[in-house]
C-alpha positions, 0 to 999 in steps of 0.5 A, spaced: 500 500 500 502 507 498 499 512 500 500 520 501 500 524 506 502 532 506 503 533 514 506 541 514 508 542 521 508 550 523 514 549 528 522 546 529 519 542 534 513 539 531 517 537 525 522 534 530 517 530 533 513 527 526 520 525 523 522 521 531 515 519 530 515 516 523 522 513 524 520 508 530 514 506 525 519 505 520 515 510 515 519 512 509 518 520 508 521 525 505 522 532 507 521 538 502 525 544 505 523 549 500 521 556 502 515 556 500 512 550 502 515 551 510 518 557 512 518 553 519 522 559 521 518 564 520 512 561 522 515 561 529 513 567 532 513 567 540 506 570 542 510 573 547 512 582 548 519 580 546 522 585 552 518 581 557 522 574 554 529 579 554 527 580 561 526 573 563 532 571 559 536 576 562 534 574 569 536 566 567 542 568 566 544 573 572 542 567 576 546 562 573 552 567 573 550 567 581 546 573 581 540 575 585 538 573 592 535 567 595 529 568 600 525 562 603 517 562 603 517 565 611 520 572 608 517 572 603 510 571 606 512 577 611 514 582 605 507 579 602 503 579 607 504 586 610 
């Protein structure tokens, strides 16, 4: 039997997980990355305020650079509940 399926996944990650999930089932596909059929790239905007995700992104990294303060939840109720 062979059939056709047209599959246009509108992300990197969903193309990741259909390529993991043909190749456990042992499906043959192709893969047609000509920018007018998937423009997966410019498919993937963050329906995020691109200032907040630089903050946080920012923060992350302050973090792991050592940065910032550790506060346990009884401070931080006493600052809250004030």
């Amino acid at each position: 039997m062979k059939n056709t399926l047209i599959v246009k996944p509108k992300t990197i990650e969903q193309l990741e997980a259909l390529k993991t999930f043909l190749s456990a089932f042992k499906i043959d596909f192709s893969l047609s990355n000509k920018e007018e059929e998937i423009s997966v790239a410019k498919e993937d905007k963050s329906p995020y305020n691109p200032e907040f995700v630089a903050k946080i992104l920012k923060s992350q990294e302050e973090r792991k650079a050592g940065k910032g303060k550790v506060v346990t939840i009884e401070e931080l109720e006493a600052k809250l509940c004030k």
